[in-house]
N, C-alpha and C positions, 0 to 999 in steps of 0.2 A: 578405162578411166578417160573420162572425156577432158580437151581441153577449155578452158575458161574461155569464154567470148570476149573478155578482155586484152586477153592473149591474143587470142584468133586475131582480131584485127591489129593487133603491134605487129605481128610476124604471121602473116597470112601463108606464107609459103612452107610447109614441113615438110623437113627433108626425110627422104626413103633410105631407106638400110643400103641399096646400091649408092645413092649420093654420098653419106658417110664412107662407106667403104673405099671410095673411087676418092676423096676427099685425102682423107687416112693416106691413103697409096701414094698421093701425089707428094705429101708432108714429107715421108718416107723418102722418095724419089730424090726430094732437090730441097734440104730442110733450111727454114729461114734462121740467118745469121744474127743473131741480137744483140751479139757484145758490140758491133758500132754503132748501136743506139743509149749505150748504156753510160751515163756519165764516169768522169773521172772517181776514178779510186779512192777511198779515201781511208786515214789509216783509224778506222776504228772497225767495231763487228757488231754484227745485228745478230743476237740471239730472240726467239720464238720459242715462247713455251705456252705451255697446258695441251688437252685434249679434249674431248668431250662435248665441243661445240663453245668452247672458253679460248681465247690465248692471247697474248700481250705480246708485241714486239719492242726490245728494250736495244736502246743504242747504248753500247758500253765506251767509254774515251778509252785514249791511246794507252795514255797510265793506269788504266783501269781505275781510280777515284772515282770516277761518279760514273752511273746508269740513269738513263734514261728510259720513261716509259714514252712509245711516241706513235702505239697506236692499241686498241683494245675491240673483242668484240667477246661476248655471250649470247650465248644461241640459247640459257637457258632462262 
């Protein structure tokens, strides 16, 4: 499968199965810390459903009363 020449020039450079692998190992090696970039806590819950190339993320409040829908996508 060739890639699209539109592509080609956004990211000119494709990386080799060595550059992944050696990539991977380094992730591995010394893995980056994310939770102090992560905002404060907040006291409600993000549930995610569907599958199939469908799913809704809904923010539920603390008393459980209302949900929220607060983001969607379909792939079909």
């Amino acid at each position: 499968m060739a890639v699209p020449e539109e592509a080609r020039r956004l990211c000119p450079h494709r990386w080799t199965v060595d550059e992944i692998k050696a990539a991977f190992e380094k992730v591995q090696d010394s893995p980056t810390d994310v939770a102090k970039s992560l905002p404060p806590k907040q006291s409600r819950r993000y549930i995610v459903v569907g599958g199939s190339g469908a799913f809704q993320t809904l923010i539920q409040e603390p008393d459980q009363s209302q949900s929220h829908v607060v983001s969607s996508f379909d792939n079909g």
